[in-house]
Structures are given as C-alpha cells and as structure tokens.
C-alpha angles and dihedrals in degrees: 000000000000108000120216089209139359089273088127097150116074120203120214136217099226114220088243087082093043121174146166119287125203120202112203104203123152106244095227106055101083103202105049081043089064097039090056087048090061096043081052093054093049095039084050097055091052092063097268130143112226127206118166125209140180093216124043114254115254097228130008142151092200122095110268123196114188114201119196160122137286117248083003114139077228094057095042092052100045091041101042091105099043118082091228121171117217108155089114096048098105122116135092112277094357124141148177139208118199128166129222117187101309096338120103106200110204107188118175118191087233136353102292093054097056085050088054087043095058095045086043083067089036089067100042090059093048089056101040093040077223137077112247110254087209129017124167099173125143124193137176124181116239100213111055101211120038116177149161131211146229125192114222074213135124121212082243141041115269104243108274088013135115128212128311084007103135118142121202103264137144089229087052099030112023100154083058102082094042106119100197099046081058094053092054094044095055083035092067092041097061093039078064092044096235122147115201128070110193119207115204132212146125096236112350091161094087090061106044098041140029128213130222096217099049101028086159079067101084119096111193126071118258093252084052095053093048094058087045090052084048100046095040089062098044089061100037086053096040087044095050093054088058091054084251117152113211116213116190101209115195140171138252130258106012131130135198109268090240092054097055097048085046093065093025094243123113131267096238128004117160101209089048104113114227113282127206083239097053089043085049102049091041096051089053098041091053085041097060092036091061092048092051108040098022101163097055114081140231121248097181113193111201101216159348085146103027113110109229133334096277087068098040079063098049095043093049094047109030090034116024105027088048094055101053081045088055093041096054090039087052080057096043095243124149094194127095106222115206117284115192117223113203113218088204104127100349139086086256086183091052087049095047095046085051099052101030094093087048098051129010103191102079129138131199138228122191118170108247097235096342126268093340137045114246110142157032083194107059118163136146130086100316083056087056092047087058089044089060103050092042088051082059082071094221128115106302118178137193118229108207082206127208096313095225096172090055103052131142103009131086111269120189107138103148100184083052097050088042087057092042086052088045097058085044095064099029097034110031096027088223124147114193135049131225097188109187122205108291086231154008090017091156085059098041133172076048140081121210092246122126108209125202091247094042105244126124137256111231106227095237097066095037093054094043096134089048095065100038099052094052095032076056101055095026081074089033117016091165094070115144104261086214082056101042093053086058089042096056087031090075097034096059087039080055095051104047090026102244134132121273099262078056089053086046096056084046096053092049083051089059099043102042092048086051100069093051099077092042108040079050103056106035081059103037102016122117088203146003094217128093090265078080124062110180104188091067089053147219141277121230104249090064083056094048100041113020095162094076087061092047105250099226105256112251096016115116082034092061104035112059143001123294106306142167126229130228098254085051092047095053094048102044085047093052079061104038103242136157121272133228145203114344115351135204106247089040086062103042094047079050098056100042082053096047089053084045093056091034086061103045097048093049098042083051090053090057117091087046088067118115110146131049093011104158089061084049099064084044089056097044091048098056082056089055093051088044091062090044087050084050099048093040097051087041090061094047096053083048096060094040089051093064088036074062100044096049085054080074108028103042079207099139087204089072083068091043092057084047101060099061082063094053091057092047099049086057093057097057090039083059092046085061087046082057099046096039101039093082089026112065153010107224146352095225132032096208091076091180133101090270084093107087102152126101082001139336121288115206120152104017090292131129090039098126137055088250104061086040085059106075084043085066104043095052085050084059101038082054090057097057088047095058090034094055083043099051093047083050085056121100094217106032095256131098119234102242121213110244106234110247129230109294109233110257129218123211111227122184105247100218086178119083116270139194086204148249144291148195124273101223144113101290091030107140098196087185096033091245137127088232098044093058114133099232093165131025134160124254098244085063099044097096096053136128116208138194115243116220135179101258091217084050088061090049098047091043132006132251121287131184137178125186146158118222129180098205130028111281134177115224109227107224129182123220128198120242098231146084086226104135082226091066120057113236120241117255124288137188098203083081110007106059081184091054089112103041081121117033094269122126104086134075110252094180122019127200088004108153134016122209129209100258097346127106113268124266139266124191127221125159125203118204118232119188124219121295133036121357151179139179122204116191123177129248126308138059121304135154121251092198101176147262135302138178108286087212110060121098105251122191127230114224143139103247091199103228095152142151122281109271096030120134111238122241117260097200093103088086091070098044 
C-alpha cells in the first residue's frame, strides 16, 4: 500500500462511541453502489447505523464516507469543498482514500477503483472491529486483468459427444443456474480484487444465441435457452457490479451437434480444411453472440481441430475478426472492444501480425509453463513465445493452466506463487493473469475430498488460499517477503484459530510441500500436459526410456532452470563428466527433505488448532501424502539410476543395487494408498483417455493410488523376473523372444489410390532410392501398405476411406523428427482428440529404418465395422496397412536406431 502522506498510524472511532454513518454514493453508478452495500453490511455489524445519501450532508456530526468517481459530475459535486489532491490519480483501477475533518473520501480513477477503494476500507475494518478516524492510503493494481476460470467441461464425454462438446444444460450443468452459488463465487473474486471471470467451452454459441439462417443449429431445448438467457444475464449483470469482466473462450472448429448432423459432417475434425459453410455458420454465431451479449468478451482458441497455421490465419482474420465485426455494426457501434487471441496450438506472433491491421484491439494468452506449474525461471521457447507477444504492448496475459501436476492436493505456497508473478512481469514481460482452478477444474464446482458426511467440498472454499496469494501479487508482486511472512502468519492463525508461531509452521508447510510437484516434474516429467498426472507416479520405464512415451517437445526447455535430465546424467556420470544445471540426485534429495520439513512443521501446528479443524487434518494430511509422493518417487529415480547406470556397465550388481529401491518404493507408495483411499475420490479430474501417464486412463479407470498399486507391483515383480533370468544366463543377456507377424484384415479402399505395396526389405514406398525399407520388424512384415505421393501429403494432407466387416486397427508410421515435411504424431498437449482412436501411444518403437529417411515409429488407430475414413494433416507419414482389431499386440521398443544410439533398458520391467 502506497501513503499520500506519513500519516502511518490510523485512529479509529471504537464502537463504544457508536454513531450513525452516512455513506454518500451516486445510485447509478453500479459499482461504487455495491461496494457501499458491503461497507453497510460490515458497518452494520459493528453497531453502526447506516443512512445513505447522493449529496453530502451540510452539517453533520456523524461519520460520512463519500464513494465515488474521478472527473464524474457526482465527484465534483460531493468533493468541491474538500482540497483534495488527485493529480496522481491516474492509473487503471487506482484509488485513494483521504480524510478531511469527519468526512472519509473515497475517490476511484474509474468505476472499478472506487469499488476497490470502498472494500479497501471494508478490510480494514474486518480486521480492526472500528472505522479509522483518519486514513490517507493510495493504491493502484500492477497486472490489469486478473482473473480466474471456470470450464463449462465434465471429467468425461457427454454420450454421443466429442470432446469439449458440452451444451449449457441443468442435466449437464446443474450447479449453473444456482444463483447463489453464483453470489458467493463473484463474491470471493472481488474480495481478491480480481476482474475477469473466463468461461470455458468447445462451442457455447449454440446454446446462448439462435440464427435466423440455421435455426436447426441450436442445441438446447427452448425451455433450456430460456434459463441460459436468465442466468447470462444474471451473471453478466452481478459480475458487472463487482467490476468482473466475463470472457466466453471457445474452440475452433467446432460445430453444434445439430448442425452437423444437419449437413452430415462432423462437429470437429482437426485435418477438415475451412469450408464456406463453417466460415458461414461461425461468423454468424459469433455475430449474434456479440449483439446480444456486447460487454463479454471473446477468448478465441485456434485449435484443437484446425488443420495448420495458415489456416489458423485465414480462419482469425476472414472468420472470427469479421463476426465480431458483424456483431458491433448490427449495435451501431464504431469501437472495437478487446478480443483475446489464445496462443495454444497456433504461431500467435504470425496471427497477430496478420489481423492486426484489421483489427487493433487485440490481446494475447499464452499458458505460464503449460498445463502444470513447475517454475519462477521459465525460459525456453515457450518463454520466448510469451516475450513476443508481449513485445506487441498490448494486453498479454499469463494462463496458470489446469495444474495437472498439482492435482489433487492442497497447494498454497505464496513465496512460490510471488516469484511465479514476478517472472511473469520481468521474464515474460507480461502484464495480466488468467489462474485456473488448482485443482479438479474438469469437476468444478467440486473439490476431490471425501468428507465424513459425504458431501462434497466446493473447490472455491477448499482452495481459499490458491486464489488469494496469486490474486495478491497478481495486484503487487513487489511486496517485502519479511512483510509478507508476517502477512500470511496471522491470516492462517486467523483461520484455524492459532497463534501466530502455529500459522508460521502452516505456512512452511505450505511452502515446503509446494516445491515438491514442480521441482519433480520439470526434472522427471514426460509433459507437462494433463496426459500426465504426476501425483499418481511414474514406472520406471517411463524414467529410463521417456522417448517411447514422446517427451513434449520444448518442455523441459521451457519449464525450469537448466537442468539435466536422467539419461544425460547417467551418461555423463558413466564417463565421468561434469555436470551441469539441476541433476537428478540434487532434486530428488531436495524433495524427500521438503516433505520432511512439510510434515514437521504441520504435525507441529497441530495442538494450537482450535477453528476449522476438520479442514486441518485435510490439509495435514495432503502434507503427509506429499512426503509419501516425495519418498516414493525418490526411491524409484534411484533404481532407475543404477538401471542406467548397468546399460553401460553390464555389471548385474547394479540391479542388484536397484531392487532394494523398488521395494522400497512400494512401501511409500502404500503408505499414499493409505492416506488417499478415504480421502478422495480421485487423483485427476479429466477421467478420459486422454490420460495416458503413468497409464491410460479410458473410462474413468486408473484415477486413484490403489488401482495404481498392483501396476506397480507387477512392474517390480517384472524386474526380479528378469533380474533371476539374466543371472541364469551364460553371457549376461536374456534371449528375447522376436515378435511375430501381426494377422492382417482386408478391408475394401472406396478412396483413389495409387496402390499398394509390399511391406519388405527394397521396398521404395516413395519410389524413390532414399525412401527404401532396409530394416523392418517382424510384426510389420506381412503388411500391405498404400502408396501416396509424398508432395500430395504435404499439400494436403492424407486422406483414406474404407469399408471393413469386422474391427480392424490401421497400422501408420510415423517419422521420428520435428522436420514440417514430416507430420507429427499425434499429441494430446494440443489435439484433445488425439486418442479417438486409440492412437496416442507408441505401439512399436523404433520399428523400420529407411535408406536416408528418418527411422519409424508405430501407432495403430481402431476402426469399428462399417464405413470409414481416416484424415491426417499435412507431411509425410506411412499408411502402412490393416490388421485384426482383435488380436492381442505387444508394445514394445524394437530397437532399430542410429549408430551410436544408446539402446533402451525397459525391457527389465516388461
């Protein structure tokens, strides 16, 4: 807090000498209204009698507290007798509160600053029980859009329904239409002072407006529409009030389901190029949207079912720029209010640099370190992603984006989340903050918690501490950290009802336990994304060879200091080279002695605890299972270090070294069976296949630490089998069993082809010299594949339509580079329908070398019986032909790599 004067000591009128208070506020003017209804309420409660005016009273002995708005008639009129200084009064959202004999001016820069002046004053008297006598303060927030999320989502498809597709509906959305529910939520967001409120879906258009021109479009009943129109406009209005923005994101390009079916096309399909009639529907869909609703804005998400950049270009400035256009012409209005342009699976800098000229009020969104929190030193190039747009000096803002390494324990590390805000203004250069929920986003309004009586914990209360530490520094990042310990001391005191040494062992429980998830998975992770959820772990084949489980490109880059990996380490270790940045063995020895400390320190706050206790012991107990996590996932880097290590050795007793930490992995992992079994309901909130790490995740299963636990003791149990085998074996080596021809399916091909050919050793499937098979594994030696031109892929695209009679899977190759020629494989950090098939993982690694073409990677995609067809996007990939759906197919690296590769060692645990 900034001071106009020296004035640092406030007196107080006690409530002994009570007395009437008039509050002087314009009744128009909605924002300062509300915030003198909350200075009312707390007033009140003080014993206060409350009368409020328009004009200030002439005389008066009472306490009068005028509320109002810089350059306003009102102000000028309410202030004209007060020598009031407001020359520095200038900046968006600033205040200042000054006091001239009995009188408390309250005077905002706009709106929205007379609203955070009032509950400025509104604090202070929670915390004193008086009203300050005298109070000269001025204040002003840093980032000038703080705001929080809420997805419009569901942890699992809708029936019938693709991904993101989530009409507004009671049955789908109950919690939606509670307007209470509602109250409390923007309650809480203006007690934090933030001022955006997102509103998440794949296509909500369909169920907020209707168009004249596809009125088969609409997909929600009549009855439905009319409860979204209601409630809309309750929460535009509410929100409004509390000086919140709401921003309706959506995705691109998706359609309503009627009209889809309408036109016989489906509603999302990522390899589709842009149609006059999609262009058409969305323009007017965002049209209407814009003339309906004009003061929510727009964050438009260019993908995850757009096919490349260029048409993410074409789509921004041709589709999405000229509705909003359509929409503000159809008002009569001249202005270009914001639109927010997402930089999630798209060049943002190439977009911007496209529709700039069209339209000049554009902001950008870039996610902080992806879907997970991991850092307050990002770098790489996502960093340099965020330093572009913010280069632009417009509006960027930072997403804190699904946490998906921090579900589902309680997070609230405020040194942590200050130094996060911090690299977002000095390293990022960005200037505004979009938090999501810290955890089960995908189940909101709820929390993971099982409770005693059943019921469950909305995710707002829970999380309390989430959204106040970065809504704080999100307005003053630059607080004094002395300061700020004494700060969060008292306010967790205040909450359990402890003295202030008990709310400093709280908050070092918090802030010890909040290093662990990030400084792990920016080290060990395979993404950052939520196909990955940390907290349930990882096997060790996924530490010793990540490849197989396609590390996300730029990750571990982007997300931490410089650090070196585990398959670096070992190797630099094996010869005895320096080592550089992070290290394995420094972070895991840093995160067994964080839950050491997290622990201590909780279990040490514990007897002072008189208030909220139930939501103590929840609370303690998420530290316990963080130091489980921590000493679970210790043991296991240990053991794969000296897996490591044998892949270069060949010396057994390095296994041998390895197996006592595998045991004793197992025994803290059942330790966090044991804390989380009566204790929640799940580990992620997204409960689709879309979860692929540590394990799959299809129909809802492999969500909690108890079904994770035979997984990992099969992984172990494994281990000793290989182990025993290995020390039975003359030379040190296990004969391995060579995979055998997979069964092939004939299918009927009803697209153009230029033919087939035969999957073998000489086979030129581009017909040419540099695209000859010279090596190819034996499970992909019966096939037949289909030959295309390889400048038609990368024109455009691959396309394929079939007819099968029974299920089959469709054997692809993909390329083992980044190179644009080649099309990536599939990934789920930007394609959420990169498994509608069954396609995200690697079924044979490794599995055919080509002449002078980058080796091989297998995936397969299902297909059930009937007509098919199959739309990649644009680069070079091998259709490689069909097989049986219904034979059992092992997963395995097959090893074909380039001289001087290091083989993979998983094979110990399978």
């Amino acid at each position: 807090m900034k001071y106009l004067s020296l004035l640092f000591l406030c007196f107080y009128v006690s409530v002994s000498s009570a007395q009437n208070i008039t509050i002087v506020r314009d009744a128009n003017a909605p924002r300062a209204t509300f915030g003198a209804e909350k200075l009312s309420e707390i007033a009140t409660t003080k014993g206060f009698k409350v009368v409020f005016t328009d004009k200030v009273p002439k005389k008066s002995k009472d306490k009068v507290i005028v509320i109002g708005e810089k350059g306003t008639d009102f102000w000028k009129q309410n202030s004209k007798n007060a020598k009031i200084d407001d020359s520095q009064l200038t900046k968006k959202e600033g205040f200042q509160i000054c006091t001239q004999k009995n009188i408390i001016y309250i005077e905002g820069t706009d709106a929205t600053g007379a609203l955070y002046g009032t509950m400025e004053l509104v604090d202070r008297i929670k915390t004193s029980g008086e009203i300050p006598s005298e109070i000269n303060i001025d204040d002003s927030p840093e980032m000038v859009l703080r705001g929080a999320c809420i997805g419009m989502q569901k942890p699992v498809y809708l029936p019938g329904r693709d991904v993101y597709e989530y009409p507004y509906t009671p049955e789908t959305f109950p919690w939606f239409y509670d307007k209470k529910l509602w109250t409390k939520y923007l309650d809480m967001m203006v007690d934090n002072r933030m001022n955006s409120l997102y509103l998440w879906n794949g296509h909500p258009f369909a169920s907020l407006v209707k168009l004249k021109d596809y009125p088969f479009a609409m997909e929600v009943s009549e009855e439905d529409f009319k409860k979204n129109e209601e409630i809309y406009k309750y929460l535009t209005v509410e929100a409004n009030k509390r000086g919140i923005w709401v921003i309706q994101m959506f995705y691109n390009i998706i359609v309503s389901k009627p009209f889809a079916e309408h036109y016989n096309i489906k509603t999302q399909d990522r390899s589709r190029p842009i149609t006059p009639l999609l262009s058409d529907y969305t323009r007017k869909s965002i049209a209407a949207f814009i003339e309906k609703y004009p003061n929510v804005g727009l964050l438009v998400c260019l993908g995850e079912a757009i096919n490349t950049v260029d048409d993410d270009v074409e789509w921004f400035t041709k589709t999405i720029i000229p509705g909003v256009q359509d929409g503000l012409k159809a008002l009569g209005r001249t202005d270009e209010p914001p639109i927010i342009l997402r930089s999630h699976d798209t060049d943002a800098p190439l977009v911007m640099e496209k529709s700039l000229p069209l339209y000049k009020n554009l902001y950008t969104e870039s996610k902080y370190t992806g879907e997970s929190l991991t850092t307050y030193a990002p770098g790489g190039p996502w960093g340099e992603t965020h330093r572009q747009l913010s280069a632009l000096k417009s509006i960027h803002i930072e997403n804190v984006h699904i946490l998906a390494n921090l579900e589902p324990f309680r997070y609230g590390s405020p040194d942590f989340i200050q130094k996060t805000v911090q690299a977002m203004h000095n390293i990022h250069g960005a200037n505004a903050l979009h938090l999501y929920p810290q955890a089960s986003y995908w189940d909101w309004p709820y929390s993971a918690d099982k409770t005693k009586t059943g019921e469950r914990l909305l995710e707002m209360d829970r999380d309390w501490i989430w959204y106040k530490a970065w809504s704080r520094y999100a307005w003053d990042s630059k607080r004094d950290r002395k300061e700020e310990v004494k700060f969060w001391d008292k306010d967790l005191a205040a909450k359990y009802g402890t003295d202030d040494e008990a709310g400093n062992n709280i908050l070092k429980a918090y802030e010890e336990a909040g290093e662990i998830a990030p400084k792990t998975l920016r080290q060990f992770g395979i993404t950052e994304g939520n196909r990955q959820t940390l907290l349930l772990g990882m096997f060790e084949s996924q530490l010793v060879n990540p490849a197989k489980w396609r590390v996300y490109p730029g990750f571990h880059e982007s997300c931490g200091p410089i650090t070196e990996l585990l398959l670096d380490y070992a190797k630099k270790e094996w010869n005895h080279k320096a080592h550089a940045g992070e290290t394995p063995p420094q972070i895991i020895s840093e995160i067994t002695q964080h839950g050491k400390l997290a622990v201590e320190a909780i279990d040490k706050a514990e007897a002072s605890v008189t208030k909220d206790k139930e939501e103590f012991l929840r609370l303690k107990n998420d530290m316990h299972a963080y130091k489980a996590f921590a000493d679970f996932f210790s043991e296991k880097v240990k053991a794969a270090m000296l897996v490591l290590r044998y892949s270069y050795s060949n010396d057994i007793s390095d296994l041998d070294q390895a197996l006592p930490h595998l045991e004793k992995s197992l025994e803290h992992y059942q330790l966090l069976v044991n804390l989380t079994k009566d204790s929640y309901w799940y580990a992620n909130s997204m409960q689709t296949a879309q979860r692929r790490i540590p394990i799959g995740g299809d129909d809802g299963n492999n969500k909690t630490w108890a079904e994770l636990l035979p997984h990992y003791e099969r992984e172990m149990a494994n281990f000793k089998r290989n182990l025993a085998l290995l020390k039975l074996s003359k030379d040190g080596k296990i004969a391995t069993k060579e995979g055998k021809p997979w069964q092939t399916a004939e299918v009927t091909l009803l697209s153009e082809s230029k033919g087939t050919y035969a999957v073998k050793n000489g086979t030129q499937v581009y017909g040419t010299p540099i695209s000859e098979l010279v090596k190819i594994a034996p499970e992909l030696q019966n096939l037949k594949g289909i030959t295309f031109d390889e400048t038609a892929q990368n024109e455009n695209g691959t396309h394929l339509k079939f007819k099968n009679t029974k299920a089959v899977k469709l054997v692809v190759g993909y390329f083992n580079s980044d190179q644009k020629r080649f099309l990536l494989p599939p990934s789920l950090e930007t394609d959420a329908a990169g498994n509608a098939y069954g396609q995200a993982e690697v079924i044979l690694a490794s599995a055919m070398n080509l002449k002078e073409l980058p080796r091989v990677n297998i995936h397969t995609y299902t297909f059930q019986p009937g007509e098919n067809k199959l739309d990649l996007g644009k680069g070079k990939v091998l259709i490689l032909g069909f097989i049986d759906a219904n034979q059992t197919i092992t997963t395995r690296d097959v090893g074909y790599i380039d001289a001087g590769e290091k083989g993979a060692i998983d094979w110990l645990f399978y």
